[in-house]
Jmol script that loads the backbone (N, CA, C; Angstrom):
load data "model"
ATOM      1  N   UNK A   1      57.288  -9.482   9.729  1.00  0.00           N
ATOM      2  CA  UNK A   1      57.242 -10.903   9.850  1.00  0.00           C
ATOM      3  C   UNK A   1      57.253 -11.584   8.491  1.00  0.00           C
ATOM      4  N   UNK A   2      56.287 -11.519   7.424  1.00  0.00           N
ATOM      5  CA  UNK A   2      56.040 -11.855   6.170  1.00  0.00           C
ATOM      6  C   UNK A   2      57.789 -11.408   5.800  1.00  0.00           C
ATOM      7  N   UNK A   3      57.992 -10.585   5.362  1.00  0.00           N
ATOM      8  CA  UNK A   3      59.131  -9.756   4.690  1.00  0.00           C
ATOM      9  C   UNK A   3      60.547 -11.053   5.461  1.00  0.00           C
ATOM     10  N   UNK A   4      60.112 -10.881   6.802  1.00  0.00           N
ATOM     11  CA  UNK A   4      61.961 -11.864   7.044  1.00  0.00           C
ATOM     12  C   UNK A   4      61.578 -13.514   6.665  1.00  0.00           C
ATOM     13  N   UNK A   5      60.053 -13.750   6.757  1.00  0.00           N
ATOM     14  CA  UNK A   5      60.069 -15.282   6.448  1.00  0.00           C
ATOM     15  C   UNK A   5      60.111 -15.404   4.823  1.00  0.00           C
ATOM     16  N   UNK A   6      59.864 -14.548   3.855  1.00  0.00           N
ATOM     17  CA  UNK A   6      60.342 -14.776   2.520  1.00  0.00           C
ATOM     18  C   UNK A   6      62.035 -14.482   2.661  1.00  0.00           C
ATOM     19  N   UNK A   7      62.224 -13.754   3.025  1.00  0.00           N
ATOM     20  CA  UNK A   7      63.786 -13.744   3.164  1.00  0.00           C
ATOM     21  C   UNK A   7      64.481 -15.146   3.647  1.00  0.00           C
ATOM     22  N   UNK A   8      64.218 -15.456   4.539  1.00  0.00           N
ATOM     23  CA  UNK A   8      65.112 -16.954   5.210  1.00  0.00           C
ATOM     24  C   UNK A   8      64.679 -18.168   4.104  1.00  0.00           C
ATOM     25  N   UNK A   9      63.360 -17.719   3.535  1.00  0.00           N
ATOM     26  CA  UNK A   9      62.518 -18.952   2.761  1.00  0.00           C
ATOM     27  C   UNK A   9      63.736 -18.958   1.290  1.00  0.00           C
ATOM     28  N   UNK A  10      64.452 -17.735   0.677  1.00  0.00           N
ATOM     29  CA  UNK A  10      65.310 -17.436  -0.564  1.00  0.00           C
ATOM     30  C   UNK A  10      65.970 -17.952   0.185  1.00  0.00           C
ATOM     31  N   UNK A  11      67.112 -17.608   1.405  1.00  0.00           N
ATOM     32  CA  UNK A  11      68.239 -17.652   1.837  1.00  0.00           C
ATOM     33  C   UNK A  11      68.349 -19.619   2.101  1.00  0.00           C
ATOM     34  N   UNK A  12      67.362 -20.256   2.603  1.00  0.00           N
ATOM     35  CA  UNK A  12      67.751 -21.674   2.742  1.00  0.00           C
ATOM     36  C   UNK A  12      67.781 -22.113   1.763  1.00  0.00           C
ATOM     37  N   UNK A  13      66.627 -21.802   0.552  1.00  0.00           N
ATOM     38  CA  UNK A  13      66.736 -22.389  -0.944  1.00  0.00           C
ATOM     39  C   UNK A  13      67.650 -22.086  -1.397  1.00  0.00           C
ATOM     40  N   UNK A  14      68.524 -21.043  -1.495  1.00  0.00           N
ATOM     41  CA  UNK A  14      69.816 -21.075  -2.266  1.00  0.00           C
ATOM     42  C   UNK A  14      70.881 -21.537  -1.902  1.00  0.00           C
ATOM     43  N   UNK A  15      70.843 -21.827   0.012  1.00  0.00           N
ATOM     44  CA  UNK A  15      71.733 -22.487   0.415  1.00  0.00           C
ATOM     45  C   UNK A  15      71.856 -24.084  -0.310  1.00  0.00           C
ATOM     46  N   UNK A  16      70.637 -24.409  -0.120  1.00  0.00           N
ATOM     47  CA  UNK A  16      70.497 -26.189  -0.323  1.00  0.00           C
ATOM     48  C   UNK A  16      70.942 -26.221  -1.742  1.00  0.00           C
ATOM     49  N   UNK A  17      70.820 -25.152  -2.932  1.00  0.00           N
ATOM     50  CA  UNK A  17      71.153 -25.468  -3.812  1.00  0.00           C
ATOM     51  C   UNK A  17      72.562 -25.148  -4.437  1.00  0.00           C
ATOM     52  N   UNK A  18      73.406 -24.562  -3.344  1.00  0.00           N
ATOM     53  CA  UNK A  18      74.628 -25.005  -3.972  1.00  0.00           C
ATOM     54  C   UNK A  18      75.329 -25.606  -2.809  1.00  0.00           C
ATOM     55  N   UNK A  19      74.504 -26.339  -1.970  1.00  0.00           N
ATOM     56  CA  UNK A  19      74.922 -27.993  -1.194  1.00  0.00           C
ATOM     57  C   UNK A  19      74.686 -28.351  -2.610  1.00  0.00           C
ATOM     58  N   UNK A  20      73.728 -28.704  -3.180  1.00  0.00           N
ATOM     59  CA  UNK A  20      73.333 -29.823  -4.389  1.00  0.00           C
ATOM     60  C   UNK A  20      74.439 -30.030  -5.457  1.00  0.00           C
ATOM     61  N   UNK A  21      74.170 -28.818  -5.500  1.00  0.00           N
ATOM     62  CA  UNK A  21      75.830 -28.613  -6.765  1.00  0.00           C
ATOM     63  C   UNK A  21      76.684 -28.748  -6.805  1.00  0.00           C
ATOM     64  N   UNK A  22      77.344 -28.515  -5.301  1.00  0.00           N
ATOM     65  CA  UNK A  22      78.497 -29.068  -4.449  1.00  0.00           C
ATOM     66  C   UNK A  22      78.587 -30.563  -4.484  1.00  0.00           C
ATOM     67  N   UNK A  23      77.547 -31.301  -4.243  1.00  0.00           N
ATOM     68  CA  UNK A  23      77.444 -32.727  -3.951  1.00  0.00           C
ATOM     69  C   UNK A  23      77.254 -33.598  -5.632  1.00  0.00           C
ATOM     70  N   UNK A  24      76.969 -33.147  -6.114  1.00  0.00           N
ATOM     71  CA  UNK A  24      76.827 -33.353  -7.523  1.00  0.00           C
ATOM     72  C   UNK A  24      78.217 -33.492  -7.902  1.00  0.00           C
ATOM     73  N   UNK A  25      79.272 -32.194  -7.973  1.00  0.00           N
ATOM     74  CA  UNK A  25      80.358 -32.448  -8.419  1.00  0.00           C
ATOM     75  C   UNK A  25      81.171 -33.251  -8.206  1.00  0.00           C
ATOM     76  N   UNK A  26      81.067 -33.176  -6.430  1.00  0.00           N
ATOM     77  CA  UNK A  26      81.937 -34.217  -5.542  1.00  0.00           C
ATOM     78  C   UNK A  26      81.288 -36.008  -5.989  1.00  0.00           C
ATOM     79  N   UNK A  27      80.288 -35.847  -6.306  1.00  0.00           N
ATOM     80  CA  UNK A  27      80.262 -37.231  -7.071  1.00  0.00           C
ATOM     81  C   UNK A  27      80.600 -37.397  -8.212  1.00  0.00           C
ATOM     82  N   UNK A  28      80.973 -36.822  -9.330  1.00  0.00           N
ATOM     83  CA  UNK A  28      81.466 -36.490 -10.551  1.00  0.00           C
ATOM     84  C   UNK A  28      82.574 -36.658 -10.766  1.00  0.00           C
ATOM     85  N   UNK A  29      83.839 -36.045  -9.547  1.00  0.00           N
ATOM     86  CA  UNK A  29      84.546 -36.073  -9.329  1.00  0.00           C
ATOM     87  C   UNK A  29      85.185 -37.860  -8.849  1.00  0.00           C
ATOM     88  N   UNK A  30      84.299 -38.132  -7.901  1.00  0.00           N
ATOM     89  CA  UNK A  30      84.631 -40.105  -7.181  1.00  0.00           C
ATOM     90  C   UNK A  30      84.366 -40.092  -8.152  1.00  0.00           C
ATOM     91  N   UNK A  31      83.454 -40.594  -9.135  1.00  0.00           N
ATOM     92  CA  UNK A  31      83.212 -41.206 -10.131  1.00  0.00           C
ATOM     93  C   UNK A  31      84.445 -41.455 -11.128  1.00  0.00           C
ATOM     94  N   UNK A  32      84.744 -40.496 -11.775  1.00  0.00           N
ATOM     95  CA  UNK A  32      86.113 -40.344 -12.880  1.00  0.00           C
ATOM     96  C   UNK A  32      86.582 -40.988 -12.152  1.00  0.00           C
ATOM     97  N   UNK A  33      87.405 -40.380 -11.050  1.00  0.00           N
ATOM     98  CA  UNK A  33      88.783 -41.456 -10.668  1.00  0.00           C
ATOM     99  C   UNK A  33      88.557 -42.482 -10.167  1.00  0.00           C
ATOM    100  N   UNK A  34      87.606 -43.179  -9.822  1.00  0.00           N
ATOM    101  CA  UNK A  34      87.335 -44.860  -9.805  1.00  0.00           C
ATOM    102  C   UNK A  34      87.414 -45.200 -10.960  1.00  0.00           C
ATOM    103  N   UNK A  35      86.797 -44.015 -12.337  1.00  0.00           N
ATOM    104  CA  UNK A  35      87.132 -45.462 -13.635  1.00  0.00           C
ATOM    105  C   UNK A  35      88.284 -45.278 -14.146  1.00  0.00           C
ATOM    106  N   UNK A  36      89.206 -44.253 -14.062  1.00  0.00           N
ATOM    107  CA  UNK A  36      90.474 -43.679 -14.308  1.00  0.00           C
ATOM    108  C   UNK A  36      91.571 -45.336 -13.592  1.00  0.00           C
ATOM    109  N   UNK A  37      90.965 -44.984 -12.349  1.00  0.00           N
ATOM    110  CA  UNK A  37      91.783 -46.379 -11.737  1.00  0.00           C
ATOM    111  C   UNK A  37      91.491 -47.773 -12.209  1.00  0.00           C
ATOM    112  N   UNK A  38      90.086 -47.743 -12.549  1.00  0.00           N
ATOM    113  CA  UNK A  38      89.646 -49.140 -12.742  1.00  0.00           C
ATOM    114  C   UNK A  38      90.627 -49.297 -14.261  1.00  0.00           C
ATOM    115  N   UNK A  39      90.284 -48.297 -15.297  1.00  0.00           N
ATOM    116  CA  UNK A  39      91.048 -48.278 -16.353  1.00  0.00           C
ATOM    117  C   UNK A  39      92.332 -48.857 -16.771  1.00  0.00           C
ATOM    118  N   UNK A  40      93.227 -47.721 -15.827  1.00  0.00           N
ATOM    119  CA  UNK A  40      94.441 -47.752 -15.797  1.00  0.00           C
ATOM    120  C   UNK A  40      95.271 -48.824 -14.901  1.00  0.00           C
ATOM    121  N   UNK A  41      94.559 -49.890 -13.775  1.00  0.00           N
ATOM    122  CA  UNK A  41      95.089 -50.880 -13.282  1.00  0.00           C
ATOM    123  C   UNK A  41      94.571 -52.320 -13.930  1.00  0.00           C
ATOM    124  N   UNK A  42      93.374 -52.041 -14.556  1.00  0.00           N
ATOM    125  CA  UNK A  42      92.915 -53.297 -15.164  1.00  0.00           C
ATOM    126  C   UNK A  42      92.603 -53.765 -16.764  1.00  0.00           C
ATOM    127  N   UNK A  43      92.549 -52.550 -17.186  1.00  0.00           N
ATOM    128  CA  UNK A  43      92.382 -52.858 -19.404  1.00  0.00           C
ATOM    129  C   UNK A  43      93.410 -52.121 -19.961  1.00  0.00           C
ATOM    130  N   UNK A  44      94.172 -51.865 -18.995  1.00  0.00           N
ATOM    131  CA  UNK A  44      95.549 -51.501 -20.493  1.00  0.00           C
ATOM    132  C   UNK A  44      96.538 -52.286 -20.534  1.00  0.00           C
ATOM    133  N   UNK A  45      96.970 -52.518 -21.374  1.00  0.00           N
ATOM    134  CA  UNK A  45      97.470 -53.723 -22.122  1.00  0.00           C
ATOM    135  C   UNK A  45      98.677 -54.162 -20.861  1.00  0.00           C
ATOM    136  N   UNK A  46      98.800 -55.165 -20.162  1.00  0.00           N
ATOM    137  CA  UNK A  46      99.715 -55.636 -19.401  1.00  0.00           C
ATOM    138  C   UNK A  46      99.945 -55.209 -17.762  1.00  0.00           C
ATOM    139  N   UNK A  47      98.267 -54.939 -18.145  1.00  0.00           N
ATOM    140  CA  UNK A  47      98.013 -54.464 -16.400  1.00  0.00           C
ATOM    141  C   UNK A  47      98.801 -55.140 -14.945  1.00  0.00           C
ATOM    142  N   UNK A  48      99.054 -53.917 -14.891  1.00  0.00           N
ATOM    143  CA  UNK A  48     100.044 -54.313 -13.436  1.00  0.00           C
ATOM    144  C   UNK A  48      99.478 -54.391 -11.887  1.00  0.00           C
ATOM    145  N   UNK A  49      98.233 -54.326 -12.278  1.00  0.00           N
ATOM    146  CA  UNK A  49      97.305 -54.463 -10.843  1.00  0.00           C
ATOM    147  C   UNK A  49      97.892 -53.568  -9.549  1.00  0.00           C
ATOM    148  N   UNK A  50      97.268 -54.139  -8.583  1.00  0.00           N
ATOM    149  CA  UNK A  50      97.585 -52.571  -7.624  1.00  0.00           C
ATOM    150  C   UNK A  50      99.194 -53.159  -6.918  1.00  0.00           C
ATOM    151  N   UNK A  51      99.621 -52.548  -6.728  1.00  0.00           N
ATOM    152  CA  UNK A  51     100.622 -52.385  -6.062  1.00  0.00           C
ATOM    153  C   UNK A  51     100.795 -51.556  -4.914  1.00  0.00           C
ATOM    154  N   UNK A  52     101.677 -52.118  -3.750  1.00  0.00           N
ATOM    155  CA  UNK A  52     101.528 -51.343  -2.263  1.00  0.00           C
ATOM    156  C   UNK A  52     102.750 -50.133  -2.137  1.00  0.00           C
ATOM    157  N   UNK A  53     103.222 -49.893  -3.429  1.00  0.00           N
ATOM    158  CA  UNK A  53     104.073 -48.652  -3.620  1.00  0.00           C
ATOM    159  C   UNK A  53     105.494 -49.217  -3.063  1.00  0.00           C
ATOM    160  N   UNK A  54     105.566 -49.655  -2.306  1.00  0.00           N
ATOM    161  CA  UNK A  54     106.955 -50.624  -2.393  1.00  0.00           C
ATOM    162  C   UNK A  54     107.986 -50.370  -3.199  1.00  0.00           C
ATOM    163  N   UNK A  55     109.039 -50.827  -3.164  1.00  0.00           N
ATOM    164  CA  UNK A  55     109.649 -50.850  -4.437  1.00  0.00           C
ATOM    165  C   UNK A  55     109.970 -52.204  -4.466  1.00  0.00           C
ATOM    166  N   UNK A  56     110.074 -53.000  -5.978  1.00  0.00           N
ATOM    167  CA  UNK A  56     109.820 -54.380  -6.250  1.00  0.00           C
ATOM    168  C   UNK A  56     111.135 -54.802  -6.045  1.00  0.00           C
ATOM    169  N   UNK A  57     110.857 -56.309  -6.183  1.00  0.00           N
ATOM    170  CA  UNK A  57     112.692 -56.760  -6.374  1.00  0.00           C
ATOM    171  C   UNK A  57     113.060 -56.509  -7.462  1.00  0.00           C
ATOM    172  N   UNK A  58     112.577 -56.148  -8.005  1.00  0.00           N
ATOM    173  CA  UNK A  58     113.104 -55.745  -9.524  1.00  0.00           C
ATOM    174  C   UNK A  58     114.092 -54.055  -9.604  1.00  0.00           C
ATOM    175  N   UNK A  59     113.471 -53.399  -8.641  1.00  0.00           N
ATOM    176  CA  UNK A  59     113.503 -51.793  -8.291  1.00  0.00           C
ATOM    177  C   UNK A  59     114.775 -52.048  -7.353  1.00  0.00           C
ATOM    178  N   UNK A  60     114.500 -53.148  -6.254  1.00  0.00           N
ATOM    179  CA  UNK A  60     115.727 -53.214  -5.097  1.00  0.00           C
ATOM    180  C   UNK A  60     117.077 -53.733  -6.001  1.00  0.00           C
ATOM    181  N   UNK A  61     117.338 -54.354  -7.102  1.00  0.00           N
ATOM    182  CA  UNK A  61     118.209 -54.788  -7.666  1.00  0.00           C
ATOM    183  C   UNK A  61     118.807 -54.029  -8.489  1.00  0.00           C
ATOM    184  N   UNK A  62     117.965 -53.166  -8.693  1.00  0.00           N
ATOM    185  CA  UNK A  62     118.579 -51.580  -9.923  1.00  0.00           C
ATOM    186  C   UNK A  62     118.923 -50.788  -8.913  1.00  0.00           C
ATOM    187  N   UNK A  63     118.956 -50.846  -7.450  1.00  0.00           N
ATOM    188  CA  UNK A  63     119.311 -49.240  -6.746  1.00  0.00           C
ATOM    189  C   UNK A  63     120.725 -49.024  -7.217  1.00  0.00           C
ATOM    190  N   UNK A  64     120.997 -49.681  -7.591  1.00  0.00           N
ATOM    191  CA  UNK A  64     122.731 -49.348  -7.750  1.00  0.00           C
ATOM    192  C   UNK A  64     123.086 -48.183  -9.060  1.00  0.00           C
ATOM    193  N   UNK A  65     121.753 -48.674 -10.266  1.00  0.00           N
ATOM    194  CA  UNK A  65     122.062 -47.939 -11.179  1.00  0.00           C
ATOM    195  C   UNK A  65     120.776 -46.873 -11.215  1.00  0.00           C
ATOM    196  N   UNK A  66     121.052 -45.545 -10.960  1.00  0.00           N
ATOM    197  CA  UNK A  66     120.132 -44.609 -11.441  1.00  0.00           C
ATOM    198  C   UNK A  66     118.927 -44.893 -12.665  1.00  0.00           C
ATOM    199  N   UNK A  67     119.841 -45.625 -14.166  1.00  0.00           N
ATOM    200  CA  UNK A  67     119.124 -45.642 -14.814  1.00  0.00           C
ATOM    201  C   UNK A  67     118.272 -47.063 -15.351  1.00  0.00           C
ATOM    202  N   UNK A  68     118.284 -47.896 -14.510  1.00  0.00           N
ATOM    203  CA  UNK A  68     117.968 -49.277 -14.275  1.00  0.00           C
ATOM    204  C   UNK A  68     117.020 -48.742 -13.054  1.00  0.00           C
ATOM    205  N   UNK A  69     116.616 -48.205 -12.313  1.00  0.00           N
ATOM    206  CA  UNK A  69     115.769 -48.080 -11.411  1.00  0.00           C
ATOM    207  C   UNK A  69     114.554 -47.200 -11.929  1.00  0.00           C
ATOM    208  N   UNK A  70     115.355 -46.540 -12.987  1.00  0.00           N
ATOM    209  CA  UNK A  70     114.322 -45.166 -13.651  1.00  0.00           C
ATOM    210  C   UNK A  70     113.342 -46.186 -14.707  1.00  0.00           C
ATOM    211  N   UNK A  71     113.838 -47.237 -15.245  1.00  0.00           N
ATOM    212  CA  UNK A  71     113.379 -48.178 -16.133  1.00  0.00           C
ATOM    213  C   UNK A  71     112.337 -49.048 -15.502  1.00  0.00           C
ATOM    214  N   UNK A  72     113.016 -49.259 -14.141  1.00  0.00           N
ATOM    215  CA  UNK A  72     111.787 -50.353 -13.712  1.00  0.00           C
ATOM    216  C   UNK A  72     110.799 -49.495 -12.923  1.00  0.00           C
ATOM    217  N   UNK A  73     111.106 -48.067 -12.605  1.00  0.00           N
ATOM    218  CA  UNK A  73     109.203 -47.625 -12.208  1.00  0.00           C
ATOM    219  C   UNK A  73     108.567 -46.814 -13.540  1.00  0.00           C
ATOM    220  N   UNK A  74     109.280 -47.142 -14.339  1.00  0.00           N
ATOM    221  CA  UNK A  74     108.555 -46.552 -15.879  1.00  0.00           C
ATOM    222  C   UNK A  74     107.843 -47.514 -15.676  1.00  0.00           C
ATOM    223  N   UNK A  75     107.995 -48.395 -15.821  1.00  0.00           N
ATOM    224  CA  UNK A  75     107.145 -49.706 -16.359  1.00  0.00           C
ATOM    225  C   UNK A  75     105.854 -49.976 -15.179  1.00  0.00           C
ATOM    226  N   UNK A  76     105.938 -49.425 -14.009  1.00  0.00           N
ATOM    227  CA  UNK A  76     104.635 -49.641 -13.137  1.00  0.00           C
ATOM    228  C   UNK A  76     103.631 -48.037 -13.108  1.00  0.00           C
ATOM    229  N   UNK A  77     103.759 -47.376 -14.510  1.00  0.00           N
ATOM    230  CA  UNK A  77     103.854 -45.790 -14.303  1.00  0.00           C
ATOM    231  C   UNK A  77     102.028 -45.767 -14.019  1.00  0.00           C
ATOM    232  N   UNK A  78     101.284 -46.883 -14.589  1.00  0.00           N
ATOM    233  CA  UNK A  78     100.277 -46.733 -14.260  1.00  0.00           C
ATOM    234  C   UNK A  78      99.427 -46.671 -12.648  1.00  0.00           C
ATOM    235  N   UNK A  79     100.550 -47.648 -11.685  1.00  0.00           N
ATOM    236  CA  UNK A  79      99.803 -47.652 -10.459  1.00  0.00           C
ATOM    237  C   UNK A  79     100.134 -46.243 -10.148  1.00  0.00           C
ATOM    238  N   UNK A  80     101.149 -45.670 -10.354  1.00  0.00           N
ATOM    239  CA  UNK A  80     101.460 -44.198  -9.847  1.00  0.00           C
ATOM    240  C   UNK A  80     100.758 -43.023 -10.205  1.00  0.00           C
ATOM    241  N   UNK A  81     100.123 -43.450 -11.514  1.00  0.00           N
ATOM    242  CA  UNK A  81      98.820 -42.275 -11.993  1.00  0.00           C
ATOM    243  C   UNK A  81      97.761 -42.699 -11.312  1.00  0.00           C
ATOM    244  N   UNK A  82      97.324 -43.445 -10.676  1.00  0.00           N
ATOM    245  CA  UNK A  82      96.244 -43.634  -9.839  1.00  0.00           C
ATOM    246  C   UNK A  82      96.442 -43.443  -8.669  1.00  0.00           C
ATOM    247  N   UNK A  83      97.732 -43.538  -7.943  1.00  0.00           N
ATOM    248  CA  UNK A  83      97.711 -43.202  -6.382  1.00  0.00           C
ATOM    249  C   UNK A  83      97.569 -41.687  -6.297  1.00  0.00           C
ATOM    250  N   UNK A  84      98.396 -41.013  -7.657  1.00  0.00           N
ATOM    251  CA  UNK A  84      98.109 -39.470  -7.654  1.00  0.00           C
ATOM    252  C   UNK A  84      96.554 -39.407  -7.572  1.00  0.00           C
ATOM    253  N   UNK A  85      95.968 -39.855  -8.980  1.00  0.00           N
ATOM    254  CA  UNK A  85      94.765 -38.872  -8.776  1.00  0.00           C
ATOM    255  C   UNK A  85      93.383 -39.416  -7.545  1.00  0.00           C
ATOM    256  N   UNK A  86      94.017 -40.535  -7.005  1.00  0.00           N
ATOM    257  CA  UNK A  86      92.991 -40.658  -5.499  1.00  0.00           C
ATOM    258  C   UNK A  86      93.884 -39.463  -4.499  1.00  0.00           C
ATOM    259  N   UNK A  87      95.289 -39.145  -4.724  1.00  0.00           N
ATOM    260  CA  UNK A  87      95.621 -38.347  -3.567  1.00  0.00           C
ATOM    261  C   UNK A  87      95.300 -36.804  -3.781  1.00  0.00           C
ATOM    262  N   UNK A  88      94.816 -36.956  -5.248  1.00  0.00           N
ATOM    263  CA  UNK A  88      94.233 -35.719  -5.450  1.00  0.00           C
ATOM    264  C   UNK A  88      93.129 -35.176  -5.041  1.00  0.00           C
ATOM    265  N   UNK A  89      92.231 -36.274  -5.081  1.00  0.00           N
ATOM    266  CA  UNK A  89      90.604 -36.607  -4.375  1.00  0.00           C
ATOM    267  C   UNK A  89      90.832 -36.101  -2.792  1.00  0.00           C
ATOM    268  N   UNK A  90      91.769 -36.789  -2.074  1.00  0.00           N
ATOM    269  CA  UNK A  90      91.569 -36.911  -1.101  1.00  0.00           C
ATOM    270  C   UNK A  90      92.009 -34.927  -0.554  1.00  0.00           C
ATOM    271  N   UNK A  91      93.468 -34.770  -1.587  1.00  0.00           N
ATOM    272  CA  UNK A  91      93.567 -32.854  -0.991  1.00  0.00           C
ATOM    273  C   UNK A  91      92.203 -32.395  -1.493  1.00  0.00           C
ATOM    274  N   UNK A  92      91.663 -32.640  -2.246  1.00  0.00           N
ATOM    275  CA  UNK A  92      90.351 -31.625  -2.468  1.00  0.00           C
ATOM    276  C   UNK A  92      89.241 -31.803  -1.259  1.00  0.00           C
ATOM    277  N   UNK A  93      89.192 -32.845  -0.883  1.00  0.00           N
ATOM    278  CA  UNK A  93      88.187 -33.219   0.392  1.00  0.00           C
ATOM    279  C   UNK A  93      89.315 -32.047   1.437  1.00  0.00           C
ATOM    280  N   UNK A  94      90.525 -32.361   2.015  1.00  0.00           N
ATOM    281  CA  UNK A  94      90.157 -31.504   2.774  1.00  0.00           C
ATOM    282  C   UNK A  94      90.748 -30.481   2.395  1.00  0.00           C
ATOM    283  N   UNK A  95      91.206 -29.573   1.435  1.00  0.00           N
ATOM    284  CA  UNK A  95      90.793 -28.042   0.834  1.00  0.00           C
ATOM    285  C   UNK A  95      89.396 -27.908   1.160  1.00  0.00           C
ATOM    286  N   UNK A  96      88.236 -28.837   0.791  1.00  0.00           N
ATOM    287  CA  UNK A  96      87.095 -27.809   1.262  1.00  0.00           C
ATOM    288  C   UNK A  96      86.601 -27.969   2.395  1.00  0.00           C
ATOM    289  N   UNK A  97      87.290 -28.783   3.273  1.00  0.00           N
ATOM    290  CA  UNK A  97      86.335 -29.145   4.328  1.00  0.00           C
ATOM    291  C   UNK A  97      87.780 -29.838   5.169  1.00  0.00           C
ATOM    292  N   UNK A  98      88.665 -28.347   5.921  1.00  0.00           N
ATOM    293  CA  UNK A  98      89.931 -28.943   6.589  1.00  0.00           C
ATOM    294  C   UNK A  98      89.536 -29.973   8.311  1.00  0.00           C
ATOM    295  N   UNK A  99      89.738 -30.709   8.534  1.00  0.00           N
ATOM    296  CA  UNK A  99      89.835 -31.448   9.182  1.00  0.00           C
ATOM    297  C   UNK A  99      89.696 -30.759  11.219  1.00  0.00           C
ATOM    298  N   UNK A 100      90.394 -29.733  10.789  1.00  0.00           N
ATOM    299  CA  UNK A 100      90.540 -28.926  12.246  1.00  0.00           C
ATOM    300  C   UNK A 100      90.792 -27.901  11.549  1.00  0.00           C
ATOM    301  N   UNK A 101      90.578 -27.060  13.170  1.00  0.00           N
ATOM    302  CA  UNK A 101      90.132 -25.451  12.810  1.00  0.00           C
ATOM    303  C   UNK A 101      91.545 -25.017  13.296  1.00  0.00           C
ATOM    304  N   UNK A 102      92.870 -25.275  13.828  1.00  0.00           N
ATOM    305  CA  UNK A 102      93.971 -24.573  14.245  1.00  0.00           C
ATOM    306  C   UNK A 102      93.789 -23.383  13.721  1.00  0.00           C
ATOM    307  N   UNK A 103      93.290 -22.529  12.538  1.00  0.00           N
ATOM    308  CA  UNK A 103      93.256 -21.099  12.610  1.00  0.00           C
ATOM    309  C   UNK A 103      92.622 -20.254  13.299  1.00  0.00           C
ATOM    310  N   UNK A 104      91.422 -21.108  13.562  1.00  0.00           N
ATOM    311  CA  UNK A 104      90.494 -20.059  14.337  1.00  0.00           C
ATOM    312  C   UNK A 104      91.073 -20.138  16.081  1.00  0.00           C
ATOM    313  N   UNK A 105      92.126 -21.164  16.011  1.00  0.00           N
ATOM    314  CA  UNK A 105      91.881 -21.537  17.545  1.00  0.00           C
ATOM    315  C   UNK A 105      93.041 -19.829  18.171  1.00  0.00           C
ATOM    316  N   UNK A 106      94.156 -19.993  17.139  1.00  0.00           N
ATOM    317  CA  UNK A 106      95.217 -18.921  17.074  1.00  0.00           C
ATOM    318  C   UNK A 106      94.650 -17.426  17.455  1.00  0.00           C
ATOM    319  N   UNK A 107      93.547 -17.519  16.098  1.00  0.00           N
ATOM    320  CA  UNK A 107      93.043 -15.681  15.838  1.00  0.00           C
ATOM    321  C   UNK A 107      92.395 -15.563  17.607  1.00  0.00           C
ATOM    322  N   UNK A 108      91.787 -16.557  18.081  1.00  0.00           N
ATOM    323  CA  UNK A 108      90.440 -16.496  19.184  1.00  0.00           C
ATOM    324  C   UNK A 108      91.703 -15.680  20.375  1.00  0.00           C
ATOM    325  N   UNK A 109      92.938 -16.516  20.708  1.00  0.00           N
ATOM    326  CA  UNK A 109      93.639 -16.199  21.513  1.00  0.00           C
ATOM    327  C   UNK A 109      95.038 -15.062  21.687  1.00  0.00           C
ATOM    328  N   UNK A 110      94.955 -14.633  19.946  1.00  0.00           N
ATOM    329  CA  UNK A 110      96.036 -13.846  19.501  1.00  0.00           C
ATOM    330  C   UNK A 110      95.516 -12.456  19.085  1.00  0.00           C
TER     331      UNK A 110
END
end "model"
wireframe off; spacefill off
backbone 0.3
color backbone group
């Protein structure tokens, strides 16, 4: 009795502590790329604020030329480093934590 309740007593404490560590990073992680975004859409020089990924009239008037279209999303390159690294946020959420189990549902019946 003694012997398995020190056992479960290690086994939950080490669980909770790399929940902690886990949760620590994952805030470490939001953190940067909120100021990465806040950064990069609002104090560098000629901030282009958010944009809905669209392409502008500026973008619809260059489709004709390859390199007139390549010019005008240079110039918005900052909203595009921020939609990456929130879409980066968001594959790491579910890399660790997928949404549905479709594998297990396969192995259970295969």
């Amino acid at each position: 009795g003694v012997a398995i309740s020190l056992f479960l007593g290690f086994y939950n404490n080490a669980s909770y502590e790399r929940w902690w560590e886990a949760r620590k990073l994952w805030g470490t992680q939001i953190t940067y790329v909120r100021g990465l975004v806040r950064f990069l859409l609002g104090t560098l020089e000629g901030g282009a604020g958010w944009d809905d990924g669209g392409p502008s009239d500026e973008e619809s008037r260059a489709a004709a030329s390859p390199e007139a279209l390549a010019a005008a999303r240079e110039r918005n390159w900052r909203a595009h480093i921020a939609v990456l690294a929130i879409a980066q946020t968001h594959a790491l959420r579910l890399q660790l934590r997928p949404c549905c189990d479709s594998d297990a549902d396969t192995d259970a019946s295969g």
